[in-house]
C-alpha positions as CSV (number, residue, x, y, z in Angstrom):
1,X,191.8,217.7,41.9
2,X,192.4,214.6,39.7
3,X,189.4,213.6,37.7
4,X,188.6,209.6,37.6
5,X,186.3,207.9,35.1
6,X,184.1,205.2,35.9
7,X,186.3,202.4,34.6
8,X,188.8,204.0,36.7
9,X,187.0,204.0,40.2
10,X,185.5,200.6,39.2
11,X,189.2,199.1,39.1
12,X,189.5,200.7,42.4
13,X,187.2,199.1,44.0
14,X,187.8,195.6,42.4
15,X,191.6,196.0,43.7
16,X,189.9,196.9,47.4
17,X,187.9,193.6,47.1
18,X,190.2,191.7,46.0
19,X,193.1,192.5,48.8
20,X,190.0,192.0,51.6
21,X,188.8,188.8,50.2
22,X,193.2,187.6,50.0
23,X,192.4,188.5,53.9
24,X,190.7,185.2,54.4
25,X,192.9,183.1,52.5
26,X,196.0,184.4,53.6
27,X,195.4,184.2,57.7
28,X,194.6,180.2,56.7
29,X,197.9,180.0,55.1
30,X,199.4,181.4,58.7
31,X,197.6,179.9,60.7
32,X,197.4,175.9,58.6
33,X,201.4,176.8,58.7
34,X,202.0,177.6,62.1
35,X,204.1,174.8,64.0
36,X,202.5,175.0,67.0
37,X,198.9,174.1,65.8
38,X,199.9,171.0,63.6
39,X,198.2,168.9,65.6
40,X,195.0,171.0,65.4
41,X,192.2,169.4,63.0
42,X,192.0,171.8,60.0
43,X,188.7,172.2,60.3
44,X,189.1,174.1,63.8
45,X,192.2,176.4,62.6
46,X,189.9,177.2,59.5
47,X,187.1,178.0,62.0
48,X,189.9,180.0,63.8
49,X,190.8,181.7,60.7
50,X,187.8,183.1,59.6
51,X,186.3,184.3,63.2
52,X,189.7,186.3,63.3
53,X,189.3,187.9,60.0
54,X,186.0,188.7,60.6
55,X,187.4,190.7,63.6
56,X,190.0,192.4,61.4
57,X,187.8,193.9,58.8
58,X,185.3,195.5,61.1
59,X,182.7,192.8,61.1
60,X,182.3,192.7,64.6
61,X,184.3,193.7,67.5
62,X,185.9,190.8,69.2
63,X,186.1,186.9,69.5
64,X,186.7,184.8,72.0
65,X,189.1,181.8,71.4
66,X,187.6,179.1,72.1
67,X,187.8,176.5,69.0
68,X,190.2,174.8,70.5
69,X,192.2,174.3,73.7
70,X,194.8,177.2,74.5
71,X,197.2,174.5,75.4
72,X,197.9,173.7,71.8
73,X,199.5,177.0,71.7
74,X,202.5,175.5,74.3
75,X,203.2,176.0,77.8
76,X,203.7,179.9,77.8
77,X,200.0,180.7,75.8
78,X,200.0,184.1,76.2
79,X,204.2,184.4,74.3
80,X,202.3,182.3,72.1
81,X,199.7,184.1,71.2
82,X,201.6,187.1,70.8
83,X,204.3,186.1,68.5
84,X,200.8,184.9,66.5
85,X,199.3,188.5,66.4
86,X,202.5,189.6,65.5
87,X,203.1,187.3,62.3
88,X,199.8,188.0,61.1
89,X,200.3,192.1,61.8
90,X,203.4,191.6,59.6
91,X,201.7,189.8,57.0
92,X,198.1,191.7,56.5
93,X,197.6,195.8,57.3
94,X,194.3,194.8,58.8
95,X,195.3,193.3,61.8
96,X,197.5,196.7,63.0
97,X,194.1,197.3,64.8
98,X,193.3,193.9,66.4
99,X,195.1,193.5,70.0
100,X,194.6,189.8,72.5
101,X,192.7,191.0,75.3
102,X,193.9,188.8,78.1
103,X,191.9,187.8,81.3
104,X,194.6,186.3,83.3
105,X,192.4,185.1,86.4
106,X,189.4,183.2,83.6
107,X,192.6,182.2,81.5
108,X,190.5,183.6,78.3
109,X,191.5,185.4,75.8
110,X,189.6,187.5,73.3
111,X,190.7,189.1,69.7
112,X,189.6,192.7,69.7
113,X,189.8,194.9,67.0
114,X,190.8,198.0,69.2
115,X,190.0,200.7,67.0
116,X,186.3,199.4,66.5
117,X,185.9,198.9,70.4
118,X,186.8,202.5,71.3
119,X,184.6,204.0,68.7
120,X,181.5,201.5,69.6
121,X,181.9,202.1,73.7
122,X,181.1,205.2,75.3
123,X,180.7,204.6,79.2
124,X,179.8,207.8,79.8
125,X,177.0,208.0,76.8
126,X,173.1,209.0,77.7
127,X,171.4,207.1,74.5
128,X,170.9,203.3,75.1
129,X,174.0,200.8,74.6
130,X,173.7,198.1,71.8
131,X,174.0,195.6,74.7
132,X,171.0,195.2,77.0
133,X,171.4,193.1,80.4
134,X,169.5,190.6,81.6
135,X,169.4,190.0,85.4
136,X,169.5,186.4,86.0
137,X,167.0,186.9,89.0
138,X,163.6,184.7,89.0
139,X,162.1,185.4,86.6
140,X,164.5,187.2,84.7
141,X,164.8,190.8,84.5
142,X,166.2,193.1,81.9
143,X,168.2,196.7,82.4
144,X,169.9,199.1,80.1
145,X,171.9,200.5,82.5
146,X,174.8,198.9,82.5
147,X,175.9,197.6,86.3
148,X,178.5,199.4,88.0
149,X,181.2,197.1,88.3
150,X,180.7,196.2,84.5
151,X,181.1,199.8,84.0
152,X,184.0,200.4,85.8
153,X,186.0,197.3,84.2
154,X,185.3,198.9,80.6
155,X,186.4,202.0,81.6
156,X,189.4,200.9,82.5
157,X,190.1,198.5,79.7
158,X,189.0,201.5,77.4
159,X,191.6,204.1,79.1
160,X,194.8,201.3,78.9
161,X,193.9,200.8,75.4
162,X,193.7,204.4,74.8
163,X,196.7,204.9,76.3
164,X,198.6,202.7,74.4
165,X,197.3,203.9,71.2
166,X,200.5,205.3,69.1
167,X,199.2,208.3,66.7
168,X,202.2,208.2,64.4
169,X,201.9,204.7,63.5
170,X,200.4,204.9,59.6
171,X,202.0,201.5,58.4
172,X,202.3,199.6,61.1
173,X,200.6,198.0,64.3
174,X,199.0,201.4,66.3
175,X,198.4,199.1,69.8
176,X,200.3,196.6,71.6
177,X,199.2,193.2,70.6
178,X,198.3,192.0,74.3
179,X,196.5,193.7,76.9
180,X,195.6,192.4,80.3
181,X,192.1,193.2,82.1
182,X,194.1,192.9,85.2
183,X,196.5,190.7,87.0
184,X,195.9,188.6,89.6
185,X,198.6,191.4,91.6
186,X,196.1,194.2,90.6
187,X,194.4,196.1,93.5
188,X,191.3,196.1,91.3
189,X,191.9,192.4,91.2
190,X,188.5,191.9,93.4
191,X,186.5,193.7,90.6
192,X,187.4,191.3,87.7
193,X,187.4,187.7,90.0
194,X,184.0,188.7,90.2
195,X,181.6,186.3,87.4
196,X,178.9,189.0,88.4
197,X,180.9,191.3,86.6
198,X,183.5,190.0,83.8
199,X,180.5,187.1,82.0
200,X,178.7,190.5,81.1
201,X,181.6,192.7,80.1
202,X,182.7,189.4,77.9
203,X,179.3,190.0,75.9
204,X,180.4,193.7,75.6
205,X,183.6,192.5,73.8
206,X,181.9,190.1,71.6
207,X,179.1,192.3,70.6
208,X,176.3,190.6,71.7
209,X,172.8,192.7,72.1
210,X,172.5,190.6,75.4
211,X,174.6,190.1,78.2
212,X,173.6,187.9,81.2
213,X,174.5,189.3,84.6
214,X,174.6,187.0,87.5
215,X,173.0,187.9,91.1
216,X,176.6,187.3,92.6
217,X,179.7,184.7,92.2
218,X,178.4,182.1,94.0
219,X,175.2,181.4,91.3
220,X,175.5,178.4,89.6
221,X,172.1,177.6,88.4
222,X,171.2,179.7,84.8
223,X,168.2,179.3,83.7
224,X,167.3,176.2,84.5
225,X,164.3,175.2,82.3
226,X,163.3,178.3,80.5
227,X,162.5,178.6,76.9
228,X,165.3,180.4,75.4
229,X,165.4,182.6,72.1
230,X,168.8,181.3,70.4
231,X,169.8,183.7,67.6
232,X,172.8,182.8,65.0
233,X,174.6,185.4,62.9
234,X,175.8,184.1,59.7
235,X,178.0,185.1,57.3
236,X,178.0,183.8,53.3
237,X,181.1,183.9,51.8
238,X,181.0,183.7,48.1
239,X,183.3,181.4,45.9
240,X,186.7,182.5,46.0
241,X,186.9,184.5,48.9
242,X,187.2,181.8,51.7
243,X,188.1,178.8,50.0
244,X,187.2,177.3,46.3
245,X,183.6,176.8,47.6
246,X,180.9,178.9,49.2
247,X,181.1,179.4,52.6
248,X,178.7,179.9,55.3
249,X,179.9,180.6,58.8
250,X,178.0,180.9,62.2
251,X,180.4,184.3,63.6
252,X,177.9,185.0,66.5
253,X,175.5,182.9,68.8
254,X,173.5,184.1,72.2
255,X,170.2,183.3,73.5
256,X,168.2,185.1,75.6
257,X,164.7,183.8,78.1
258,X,161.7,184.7,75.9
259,X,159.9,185.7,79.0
260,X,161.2,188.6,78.4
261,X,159.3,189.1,75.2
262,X,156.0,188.7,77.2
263,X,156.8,191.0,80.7
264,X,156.3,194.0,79.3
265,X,155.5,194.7,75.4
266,X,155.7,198.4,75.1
267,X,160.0,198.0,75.7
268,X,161.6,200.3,73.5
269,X,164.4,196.8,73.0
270,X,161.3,193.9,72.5
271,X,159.3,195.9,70.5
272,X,161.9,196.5,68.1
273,X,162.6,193.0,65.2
274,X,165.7,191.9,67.3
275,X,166.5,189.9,64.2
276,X,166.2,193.2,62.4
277,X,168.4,194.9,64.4
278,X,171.1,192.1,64.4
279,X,170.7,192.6,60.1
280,X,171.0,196.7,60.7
281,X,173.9,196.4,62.5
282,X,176.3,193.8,60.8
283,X,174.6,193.5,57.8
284,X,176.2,196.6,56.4
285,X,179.9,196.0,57.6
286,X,179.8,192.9,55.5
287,X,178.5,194.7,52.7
288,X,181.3,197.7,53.2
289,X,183.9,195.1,53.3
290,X,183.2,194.9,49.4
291,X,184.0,191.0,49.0
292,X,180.3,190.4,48.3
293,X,179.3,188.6,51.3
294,X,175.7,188.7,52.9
295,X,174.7,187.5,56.0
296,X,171.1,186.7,57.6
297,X,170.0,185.6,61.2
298,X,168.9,182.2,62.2
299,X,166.3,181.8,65.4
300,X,165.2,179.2,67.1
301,X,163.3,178.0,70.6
302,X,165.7,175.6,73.3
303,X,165.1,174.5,76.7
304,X,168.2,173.6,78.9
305,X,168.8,172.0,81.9
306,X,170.8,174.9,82.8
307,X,172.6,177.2,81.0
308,X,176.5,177.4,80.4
309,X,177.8,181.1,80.5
């Protein structure tokens, strides 16, 4: 066994921060250079940058693209976007793991770091998932068990990615860069056209401790008038490690009705510091990630007409 000194394991892990902080910087120079997006404002493909990265060192699980319209990426998106994972996979090690998670019939598409969604998502798990669900019922009710059809689209997604997950792949990309929910073809198809089912397994993918759940597809009024609890996620990025500046990104944003707070306050979810738990659980991944970055968690009270989901 090799013996290191301090000075030794301290170069180490300066080396290690330095190659995850180039991360940043180097998926703006791909992205800022890509020919497709030159007519994109800067400020968006910065935006897209750094929610990607965030993805592919482990901050959070997935993103969905939506800083800008998917038509900038041409008539065929989904090539598009493919050929995109792929330069960046050639580029930067860290995005071997990240796949485009496609829902063909929603047209959205959602960066997934693969590895990190397999190892977070148990369907068949006893213990409480990180993502309670809110009923949107009158007044709003909240579950932990996570509704069938939401259950059975995970599964699903979980197994194709499994399936497609190439053990003997050390250096390069270990998953295909796209995989579809379904197709509009699929005999499953009825499962995924439903809103009921695929606007709560969307908050799965992005990591959000809440997912709203619709009575059924033909809901259209969310919430209309009730005080919400809006929590923001955000990330500090020192000088150096973005850009020339400090930088502080919102990664994550969800609200959920505070009547919830008040129904019943023995929950084992309320009573806990949901602000707290937000800080226990992506708090330390930006501190792992060793480019000395800190984040904290911004709340705050709104009342909408209805809400958009």
């Amino acid at each position: 066994m090799t013996a290191h000194t301090t000075s030794e394991l301290s170069d180490v892990a300066t080396c290690s921060s330095n190659t995850r902080s180039h991360i940043f910087r180097k998926t703006v120079q791909i992205i800022i250079s890509a020919r497709l997006l030159s007519k994109v404002p800067r400020k968006k493909r910065e935006q897209l940058a750094l929610d990607i990265s965030i993805v592919a060192l482990g901050i959070r699980v997935g993103y969905l693209f939506d800083v800008f319209p998917v038509r900038h990426f041409g008539n065929d998106a989904v090539q598009a976007l493919t050929r995109f994972l792929n330069d960046l996979r050639e580029e930067i090690l860290e995005y071997r793991d990240v796949i485009v998670v496609l829902d063909p019939v929603f047209e959205q598409y959602f960066f997934v770091n693969a590895k990190m969604l397999l190892s977070e998502n148990n369907v068949d798990a006893t213990s409480p998932p990180w993502t309670a669900f809110v009923l949107l019922s009158q007044p709003p009710k909240l579950s932990f068990n996570m509704p069938s059809g939401v259950r059975e689209l995970l599964s699903d997604l979980l197994l194709t990615i499994h399936g497609h997950f190439d053990s003997e792949q050390y250096e390069g990309p270990r998953y295909p860069p796209l995989v579809h929910l379904s197709s509009p073809q699929s005999e499953t198809n009825r499962k995924v056209t439903s809103s009921a089912d695929m606007i709560p397994l969307a908050a799965i993918l992005l990591e959000y401790p809440i997912a709203y759940v619709p009575l059924d597809e033909q809901q259209t009024d969310f919430l209309p008038r009730t005080e919400l609890d809006v929590f923001e996620c955000i990330l500090h990025l020192p000088e150096g490690v973005f850009s020339d500046e400090e930088r502080e990104h919102v990664f994550m944003k969800f609200s959920c009705p505070r009547v919830l707070d008040a129904e019943d306050p023995s929950n084992t979810y309320w009573s806990e510091d949901v602000e707290q738990r937000l800080l226990s659980r992506f708090g330390p991944r930006a501190q792992r990630i060793g480019i000395g970055g800190r984040m904290h968690v911004r709340r705050y009270q709104e009342v909408f007409d209805r809400v958009a989901l």
